[in-house]
C-alpha positions in Angstrom: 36.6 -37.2 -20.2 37.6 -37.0 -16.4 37.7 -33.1 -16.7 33.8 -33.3 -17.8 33.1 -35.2 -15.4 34.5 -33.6 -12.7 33.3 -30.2 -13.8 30.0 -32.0 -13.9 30.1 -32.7 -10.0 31.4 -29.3 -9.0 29.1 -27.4 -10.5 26.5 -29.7 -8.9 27.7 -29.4 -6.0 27.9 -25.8 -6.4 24.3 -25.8 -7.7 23.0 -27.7 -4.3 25.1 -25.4 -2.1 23.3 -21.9 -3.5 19.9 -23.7 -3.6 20.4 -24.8 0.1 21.4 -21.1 1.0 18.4 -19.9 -0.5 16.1 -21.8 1.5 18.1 -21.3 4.4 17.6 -17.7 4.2 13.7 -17.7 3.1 13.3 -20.0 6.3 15.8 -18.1 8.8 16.0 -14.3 7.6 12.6 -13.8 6.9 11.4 -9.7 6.9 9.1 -9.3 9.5 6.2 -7.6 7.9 3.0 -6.7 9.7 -0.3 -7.6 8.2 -2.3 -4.0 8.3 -5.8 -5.4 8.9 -7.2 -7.4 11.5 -10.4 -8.0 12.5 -11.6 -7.6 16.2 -13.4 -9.9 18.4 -16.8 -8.1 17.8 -15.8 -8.5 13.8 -14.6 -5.1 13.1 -11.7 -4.3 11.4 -8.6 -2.4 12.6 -5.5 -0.8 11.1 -2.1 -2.5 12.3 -0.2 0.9 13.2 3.0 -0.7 12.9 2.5 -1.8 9.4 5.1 -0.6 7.0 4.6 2.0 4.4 6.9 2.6 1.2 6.9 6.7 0.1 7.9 7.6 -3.4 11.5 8.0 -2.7 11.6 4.7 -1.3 12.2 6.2 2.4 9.9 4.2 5.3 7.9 5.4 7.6 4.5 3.7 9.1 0.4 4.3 9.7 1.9 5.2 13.5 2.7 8.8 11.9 -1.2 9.1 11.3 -2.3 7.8 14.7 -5.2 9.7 15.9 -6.0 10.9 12.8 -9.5 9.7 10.5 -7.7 8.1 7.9 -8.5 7.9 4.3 -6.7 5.5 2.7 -7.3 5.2 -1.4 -5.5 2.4 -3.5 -4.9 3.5 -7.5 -2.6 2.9 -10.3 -2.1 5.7 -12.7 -3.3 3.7 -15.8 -6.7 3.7 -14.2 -9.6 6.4 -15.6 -11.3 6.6 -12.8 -8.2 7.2 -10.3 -7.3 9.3 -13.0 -10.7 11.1 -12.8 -10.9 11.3 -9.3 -7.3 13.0 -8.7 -8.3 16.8 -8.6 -11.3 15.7 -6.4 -9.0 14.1 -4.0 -6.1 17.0 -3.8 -9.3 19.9 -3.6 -10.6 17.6 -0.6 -6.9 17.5 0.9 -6.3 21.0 0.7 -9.6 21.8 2.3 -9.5 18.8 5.0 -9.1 19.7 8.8 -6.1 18.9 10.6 -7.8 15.8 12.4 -8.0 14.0 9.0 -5.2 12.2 6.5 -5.5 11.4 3.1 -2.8 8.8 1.8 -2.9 7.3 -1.8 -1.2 3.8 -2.0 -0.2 3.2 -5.9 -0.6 -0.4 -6.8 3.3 -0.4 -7.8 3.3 -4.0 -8.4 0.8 -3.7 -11.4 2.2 0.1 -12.3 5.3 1.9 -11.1 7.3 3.8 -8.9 8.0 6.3 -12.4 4.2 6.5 -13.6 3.3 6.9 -9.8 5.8 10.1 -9.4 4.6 11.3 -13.1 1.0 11.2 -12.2 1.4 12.9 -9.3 3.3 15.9 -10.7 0.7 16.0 -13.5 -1.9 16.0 -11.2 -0.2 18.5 -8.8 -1.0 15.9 -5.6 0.5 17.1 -2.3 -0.8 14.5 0.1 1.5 11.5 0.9 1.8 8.8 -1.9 3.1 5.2 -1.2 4.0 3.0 -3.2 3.2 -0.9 -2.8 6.1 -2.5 -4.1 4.9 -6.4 -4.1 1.6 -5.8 -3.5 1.0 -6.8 0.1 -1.0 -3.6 1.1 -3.5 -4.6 -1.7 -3.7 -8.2 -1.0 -3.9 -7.4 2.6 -7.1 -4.7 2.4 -8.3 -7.1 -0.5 -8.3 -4.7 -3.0 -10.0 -6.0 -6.4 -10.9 -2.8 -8.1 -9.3 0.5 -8.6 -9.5 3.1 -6.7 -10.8 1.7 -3.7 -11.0 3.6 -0.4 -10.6 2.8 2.9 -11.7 5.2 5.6 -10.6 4.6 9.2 -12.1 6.3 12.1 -9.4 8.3 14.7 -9.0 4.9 16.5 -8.1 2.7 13.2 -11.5 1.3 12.7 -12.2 0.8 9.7 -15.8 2.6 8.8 -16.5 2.3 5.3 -15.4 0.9 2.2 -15.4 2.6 -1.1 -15.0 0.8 -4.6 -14.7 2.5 -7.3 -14.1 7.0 -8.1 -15.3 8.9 -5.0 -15.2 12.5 -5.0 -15.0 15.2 -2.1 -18.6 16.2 -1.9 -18.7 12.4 -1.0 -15.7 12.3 1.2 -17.2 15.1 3.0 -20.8 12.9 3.7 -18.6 10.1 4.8 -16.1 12.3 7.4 -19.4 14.0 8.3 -21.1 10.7 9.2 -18.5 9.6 11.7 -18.7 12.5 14.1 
């Protein structure tokens, strides 16, 4: 009976000590991550440059590599139609796109995956940088509610328009068009 008891207090003790180190390194070792939107005094919105990005193979990199650049920036998940629909629209506007102008596609990872995300774009040929969202911050942070939904920044990260739901490059083109 002394054995069971004493086990008992060890592992309880044991118990407390892993839960108190768990706490202690949410509160102390927190990753610094950097919100990617935030609005301006005069209530527009502006990429974060030094917010983090995720590409398919896992390597980092950040919207920094894009600075300068009119940004188009289109959330999807491969199980969704529409981003489904819209994929040969957006890889025939990439290939025809100037040098002044980016396309990235952010897969919603956490509601899809890193596999479908490097599936659909081998099926869909895509050659313009993917990234992956891994927990979802990128969506929760641009509010993203619907897919696809796209996000086009002018060369200085403003944010210009707002797209939810399929766009295609005849579109694109009217939008890029409209901020010269």
């Amino acid at each position: 009976m002394q054995f069971k008891k004493r086990f008992g207090l060890y592992f309880s003790a044991l118990l407390v000590v892993l839960l108190i180190g768990i706490v202690l390194k949410n509160v102390f070792i927190k990753e610094a991550t950097v919100n990617p939107i935030v609005e301006n005094e005069d209530g527009t919105k502006q990429l974060v440059f030094d917010a983090k990005l995720t590409r398919l193979d896992e390597s980092t990199t950040t919207f920094k590599e894009y600075n300068g650049k009119v940004l188009i920036v289109n959330f999807w998940a491969s199980w969704c139609g529409p981003c489904q629909e819209e994929a040969s629209d957006l890889r025939e506007f990439y290939n025809k796109k100037s040098e002044n102008i980016e396309l990235l596609a952010i897969n919603a990872t956490s509601k899809d995956s890193s596999e479908n995300a490097m599936k659909f774009q081998k099926t869909y040929n895509l050659n313009f940088p993917i990234f992956l969202d891994l927990d979802g911050t990128l969506q929760k942070s641009f509010g993203i509610w619907a897919y696809p939904t796209t996000f086009i920044f002018d060369s200085k990260g403003i944010l210009k328009y707002t797209i939810e739901g399929q766009i295609n490059q005849e579109e694109l083109n009217k939008y890029i068009d409209k901020l010269d």
